[in-house]
N, C-alpha and C positions, 0 to 999 in steps of 0.2 A: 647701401647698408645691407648686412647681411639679415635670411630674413630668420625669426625666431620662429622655432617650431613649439607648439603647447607641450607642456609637461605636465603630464599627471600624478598628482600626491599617492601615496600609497593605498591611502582610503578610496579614492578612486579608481584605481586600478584593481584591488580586488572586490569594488562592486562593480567593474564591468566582468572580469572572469566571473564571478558570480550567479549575474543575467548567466552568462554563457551556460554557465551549470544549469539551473531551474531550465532555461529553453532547451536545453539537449536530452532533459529525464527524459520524452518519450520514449526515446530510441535506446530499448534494453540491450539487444541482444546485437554489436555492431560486430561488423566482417572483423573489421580493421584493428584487433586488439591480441597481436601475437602472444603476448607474454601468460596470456593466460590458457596456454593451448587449445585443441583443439574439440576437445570435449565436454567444455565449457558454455553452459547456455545463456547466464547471466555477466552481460559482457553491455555496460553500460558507455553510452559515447561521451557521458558525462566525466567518464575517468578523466580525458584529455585536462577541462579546463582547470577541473579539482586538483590535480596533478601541479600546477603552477599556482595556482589560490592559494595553497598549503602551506609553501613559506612564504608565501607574504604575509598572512596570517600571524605566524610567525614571528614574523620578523617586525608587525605591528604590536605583539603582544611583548616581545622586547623591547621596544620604546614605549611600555604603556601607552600607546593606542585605544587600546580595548580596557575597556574597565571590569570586567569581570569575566575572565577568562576561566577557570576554575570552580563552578557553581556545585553546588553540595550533590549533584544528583550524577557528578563525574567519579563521587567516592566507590558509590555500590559497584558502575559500570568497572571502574579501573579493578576493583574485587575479583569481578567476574572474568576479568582477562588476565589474572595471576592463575586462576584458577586453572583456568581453560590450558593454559600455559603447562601449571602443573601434570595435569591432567595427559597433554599430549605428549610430556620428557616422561609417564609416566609408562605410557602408550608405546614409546618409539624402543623400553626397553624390552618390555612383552607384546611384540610387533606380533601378530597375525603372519600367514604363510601369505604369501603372493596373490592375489584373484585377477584372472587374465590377465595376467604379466602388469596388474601393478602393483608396486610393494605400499606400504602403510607411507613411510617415510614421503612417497606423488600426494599420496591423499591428506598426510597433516601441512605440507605446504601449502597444497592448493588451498585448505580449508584456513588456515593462517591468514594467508594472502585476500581471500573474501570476506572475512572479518575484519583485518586492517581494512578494507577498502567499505566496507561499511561504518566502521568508524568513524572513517577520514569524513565522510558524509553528513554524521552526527557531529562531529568537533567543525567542521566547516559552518553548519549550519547556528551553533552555537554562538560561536562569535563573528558567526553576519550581523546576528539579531540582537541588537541591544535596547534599542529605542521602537518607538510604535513609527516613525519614518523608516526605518529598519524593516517593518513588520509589512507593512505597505508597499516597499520595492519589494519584498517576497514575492509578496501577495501576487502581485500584477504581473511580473515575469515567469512565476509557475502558472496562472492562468494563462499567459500567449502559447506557453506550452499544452494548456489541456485546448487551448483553441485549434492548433495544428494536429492534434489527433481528432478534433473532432471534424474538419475538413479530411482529411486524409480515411477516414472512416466513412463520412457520407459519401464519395468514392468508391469504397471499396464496397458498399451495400450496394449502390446505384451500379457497380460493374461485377460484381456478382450474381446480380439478380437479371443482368443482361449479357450473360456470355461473354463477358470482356476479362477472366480468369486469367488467361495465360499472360495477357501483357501486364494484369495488374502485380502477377506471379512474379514478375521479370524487374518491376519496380520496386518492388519490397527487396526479392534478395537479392539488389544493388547495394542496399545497406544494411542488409541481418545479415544472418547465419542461417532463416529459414524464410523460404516463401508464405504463404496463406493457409490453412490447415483444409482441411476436404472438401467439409460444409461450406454453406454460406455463412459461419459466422463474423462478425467484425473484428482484425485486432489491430487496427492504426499502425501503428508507428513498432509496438511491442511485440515480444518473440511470438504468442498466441494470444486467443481472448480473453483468455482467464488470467492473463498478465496484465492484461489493459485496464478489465475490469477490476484488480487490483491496486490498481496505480489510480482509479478513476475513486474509489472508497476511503483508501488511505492514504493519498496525496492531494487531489482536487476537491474534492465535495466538503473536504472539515473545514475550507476555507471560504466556501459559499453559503456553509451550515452557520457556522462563522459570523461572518457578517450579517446573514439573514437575525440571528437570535440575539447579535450587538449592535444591531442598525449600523454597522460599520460602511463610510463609503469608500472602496477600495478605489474607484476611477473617478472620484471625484464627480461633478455634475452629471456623467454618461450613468454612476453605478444606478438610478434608479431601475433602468430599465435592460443595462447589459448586466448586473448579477443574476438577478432572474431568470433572464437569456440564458446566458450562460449554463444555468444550474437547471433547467429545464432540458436544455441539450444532452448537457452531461449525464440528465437518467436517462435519452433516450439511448443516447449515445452505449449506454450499459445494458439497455434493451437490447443490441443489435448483437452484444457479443453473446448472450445465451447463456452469462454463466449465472450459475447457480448458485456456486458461492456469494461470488460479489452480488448478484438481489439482496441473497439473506445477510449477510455482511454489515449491506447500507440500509436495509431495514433496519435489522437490530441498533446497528450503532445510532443510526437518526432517530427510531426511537428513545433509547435512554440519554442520548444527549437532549433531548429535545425534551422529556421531564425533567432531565436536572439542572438544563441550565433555563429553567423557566419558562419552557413552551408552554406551559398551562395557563399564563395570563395571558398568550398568545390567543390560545383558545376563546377562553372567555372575551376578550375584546374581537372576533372576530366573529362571535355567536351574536353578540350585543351588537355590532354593525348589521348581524343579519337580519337580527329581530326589529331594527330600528325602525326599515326599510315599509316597516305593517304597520307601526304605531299612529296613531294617532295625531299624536302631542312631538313627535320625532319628524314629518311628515308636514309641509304648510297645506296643500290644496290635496284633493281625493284624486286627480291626474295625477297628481305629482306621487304619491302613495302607490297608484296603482304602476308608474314607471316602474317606480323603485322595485314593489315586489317580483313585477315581471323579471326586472334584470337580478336579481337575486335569485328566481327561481330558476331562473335557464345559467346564470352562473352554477349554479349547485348541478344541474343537469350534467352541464360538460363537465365538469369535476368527474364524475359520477360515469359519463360516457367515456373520457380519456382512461380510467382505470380498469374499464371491461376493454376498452380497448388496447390495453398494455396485456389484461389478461390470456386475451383471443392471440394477442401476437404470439403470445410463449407459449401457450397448449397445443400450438398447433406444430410445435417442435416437440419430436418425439423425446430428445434430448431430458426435456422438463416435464413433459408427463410421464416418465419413466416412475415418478416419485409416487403417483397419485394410481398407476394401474399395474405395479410390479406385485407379483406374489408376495404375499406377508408370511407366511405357514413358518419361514425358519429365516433369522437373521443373517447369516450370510450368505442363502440364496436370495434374497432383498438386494443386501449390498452388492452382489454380484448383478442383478438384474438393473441397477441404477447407477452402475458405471463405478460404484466405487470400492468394488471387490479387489484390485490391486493396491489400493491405497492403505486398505485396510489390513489387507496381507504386509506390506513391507512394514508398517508401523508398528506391527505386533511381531513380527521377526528382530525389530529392532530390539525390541525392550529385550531381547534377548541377553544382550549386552549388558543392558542397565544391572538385571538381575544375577549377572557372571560379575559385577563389580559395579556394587551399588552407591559406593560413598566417594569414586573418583570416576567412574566411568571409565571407557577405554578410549579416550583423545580422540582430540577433533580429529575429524573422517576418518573414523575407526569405525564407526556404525554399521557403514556399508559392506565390510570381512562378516558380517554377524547375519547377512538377512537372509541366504540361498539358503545355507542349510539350515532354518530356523524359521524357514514359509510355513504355516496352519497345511494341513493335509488338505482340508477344502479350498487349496485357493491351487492347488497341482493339475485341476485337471476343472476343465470348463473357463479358462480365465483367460481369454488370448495374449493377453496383455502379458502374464507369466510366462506361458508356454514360449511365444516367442523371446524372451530376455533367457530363461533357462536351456535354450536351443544352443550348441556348440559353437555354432556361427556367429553368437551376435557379440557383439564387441562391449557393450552396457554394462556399465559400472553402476549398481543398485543403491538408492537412499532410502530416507524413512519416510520421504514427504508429509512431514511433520514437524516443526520447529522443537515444539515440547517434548518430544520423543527423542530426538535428535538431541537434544539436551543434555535428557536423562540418561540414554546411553552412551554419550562423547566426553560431560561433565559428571557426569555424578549428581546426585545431592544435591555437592556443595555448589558445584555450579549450578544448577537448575535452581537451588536456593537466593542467588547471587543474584541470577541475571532478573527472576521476580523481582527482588528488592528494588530493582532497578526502574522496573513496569511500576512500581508502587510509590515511589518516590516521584516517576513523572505523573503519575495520579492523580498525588497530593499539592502538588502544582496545581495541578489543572481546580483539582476544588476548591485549593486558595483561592485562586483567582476569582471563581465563580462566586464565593462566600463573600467577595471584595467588590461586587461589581464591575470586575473586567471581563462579563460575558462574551466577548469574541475571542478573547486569547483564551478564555478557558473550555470554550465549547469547542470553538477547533481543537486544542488537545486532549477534550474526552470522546468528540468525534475518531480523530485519527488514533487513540491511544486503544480505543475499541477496536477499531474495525483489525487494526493491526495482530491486536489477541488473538481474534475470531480470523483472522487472516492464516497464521501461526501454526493453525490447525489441516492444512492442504497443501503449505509451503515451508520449507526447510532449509530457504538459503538466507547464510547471513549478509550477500553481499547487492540484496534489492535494496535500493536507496530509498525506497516508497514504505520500509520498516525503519529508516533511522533519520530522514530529515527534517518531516513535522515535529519529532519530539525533541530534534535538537535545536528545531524554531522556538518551542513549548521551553527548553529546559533554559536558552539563553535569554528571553524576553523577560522570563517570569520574575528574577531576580527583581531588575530593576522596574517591574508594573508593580510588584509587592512594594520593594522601599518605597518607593513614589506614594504610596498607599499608606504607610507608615508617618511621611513625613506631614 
């Protein structure tokens, strides 16, 4: 007899491309993605499986498949890509002159084409996620993924700290576009650190924050003690890259998520565990009392020692005491002493644009014609980072490194108006949920929905997946966690 080979239903096949997606986000910035040429930094390996996912998808949502394909938080998003749209047919007729031989027309493609592909990221992620089984193979396939950068990172600490540089050099760009940056900082699998550490605040930690604050168990009988794991790696693991954003990031965000999705009862039962440990009447015998507070007082120690200890790691990088020992006399000798004197220059060069055309902007990647002749006079001279991009030689095409600016000056207004709506609608989700008692689906999407904002502010591309697949996990779940809630 001949023999049968298994055949896979369509639901199955794109939740294995799926896996393939969530395991391949590390690796942002890959050799092997021609079409997006060559001066492209955010070059995700994840294109490949997402690329084939998309009409199956598809072609699930044509056979109803999917039960809720079109959730209300697609309206604002579809808004803001009319816009965007308008904006850039508005762009392509009051095209800017050329900037080292590239016309407007390279720049609204490319930016087109990083948007579609952010997109595709969010509508993918959308209709993975329908059910809390849904929610779970996420879970655990983005996690194998922050597992392999957190291996590929203790690596790269253990052989940078040992002179093993050049061979690690020669491993990395086998599969980026760039080797390891100077320092010894960490960046895994991602083009630099401050990419890692990106991907580590608004793609892995809202789903550890997640679980922790929904008693969610994502691996089943393992989660007691590999979430934890895990999510203890994952801060050192953001330790090792130095950035300073992502600390204050995952601060911030873990803060406010963690009062609003009800860390505060966290608190108090965790105070009440610790006071118990003395009590009297909490307590059978005076051995047993004095265990207790022993292991209560040396738990509180290392608490207490691990966090001088995280301290003393970063002060001792010049990188992050910049902040604490830079001259204060005049604000943008500050910013210039704390590394972020060009940042601050291209985003205020930008708005240049916004204010030459405030209620349409001048189309996506139009920004970029707007920032050389429109630098602050203090950022021309003392700023290495300018002098070299303003040097005849260099071949650099300038942005805003700034989402919100980038906006304002690409869209207008009405886009920058639009695509908020769109942050605020997945918001509202998110404190549905919380209001409803589905604390893990909602604190991971006011974790990720945070960090992302405060992200927004250093980064300007639309085509990082680690800005649009939490919240298309958030925007596809939440439908059916609400009805269910409802019913």
């Amino acid at each position: 007899m001949p023999l049968k080979l298994p055949t896979l239903t369509l639901g199955q096949g794109s939740r294995a491309l799926w896996a393939l997606t969530l395991l391949s986000l590390p690796i942002t910035s890959f050799r092997y993605l021609p079409f997006l040429g060559t001066g492209t930094t955010v070059r995700p390996l994840a294109v490949y499986p997402l690329a084939i996912l998309l009409p199956l998808l598809l072609l699930r949502i044509w056979k109803k498949e999917i039960a809720r394909p079109l959730p209300g938080t697609l309206v604002a998003l579809a808004a803001f890509l009319l816009a965007a749209l308008a904006s850039t047919a508005l762009g392509m007729i009051l095209a800017p002159l050329p900037l080292r031989g590239v016309e407007y027309a390279d720049r609204a493609l490319r930016s087109l084409l990083t948007l579609g592909m952010g997109l595709a990221f969010f509508l993918a992620a959308v209709w993975m996620n329908q059910t809390k089984e849904d929610l779970h193979f996420t879970a655990r396939w983005l996690l194998w993924g922050m597992f392999a950068h957190l291996l590929w990172g203790a690596v790269q600490f253990w052989g940078l700290n040992t002179g093993k540089r050049q061979i690690l050099t020669q491993i990395q760009q086998s599969f980026s576009v760039r080797g390891l940056v100077k320092n010894k900082r960490v960046s895994g699998f991602a083009f630099e650190p401050s990419w890692l550490a990106g991907q580590l605040t608004s793609l892995y930690l809202p789903w550890l924050m997640g679980a922790w604050l929904g008693k969610e168990k994502l691996f089943g009988t393992l989660s007691r003690w590999a979430q934890p794991l895990l999510g203890l790696s994952a801060l050192v693991l953001l330790l090792m890259t130095y950035s300073r954003s992502g600390l204050l990031v995952t601060t911030l965000a873990g803060a406010l998520t963690f009062l609003l999705a009800g860390g505060v009862s966290f608190l108090a039962q965790g105070w009440g565990w610790f006071l118990a440990g003395f009590r009297r009447g909490q307590v059978k015998s005076p051995g047993d009392r004095i265990r207790a507070g022993i292991g209560r007082v040396l738990l509180l120690a290392l608490f207490f020692a691990v966090l001088a200890g995280a301290a003393f790691f970063l002060a001792d990088k010049g990188y992050i005491a910049a902040f604490f020992t830079a001259p204060k006399d005049n604000l943008f000798e500050y910013a210039v002493s704390v590394y972020l004197g060009p940042r601050l220059a291209y985003a205020s060069a930008a708005l240049q644009a916004f204010y030459a055309s405030p209620l349409f902007g001048v189309g996506l990647g139009g920004s970029g014609f707007w920032i050389y002749p429109n630098l602050p006079d203090w950022a021309l001279s003392g700023v290495p980072e300018i002098a070299e991009q303003l040097s005849p030689l260099s071949a650099q095409f300038p942005n805003p490194k700034n989402l919100f600016v980038r906006l304002l000056a690409e869209t207008g207004l009405v886009g920058f108006t639009l695509f908020v709506a769109f942050y605020f609608s997945v918001l509202a989700d998110a404190l549905d949920l919380l209001g409803k008692k589905e604390r893990f689906l909602g604190a991971m999407g006011l974790f990720a929905l945070t960090a992302i904002v405060l992200q927004g502010f250093s980064q300007d591309s639309f085509a990082m997946p680690e800005i649009w697949l939490n919240l298309g996990v958030l925007t596809g779940a939440a439908g059916a966690f609400l009805q269910a809630e409802e019913m």
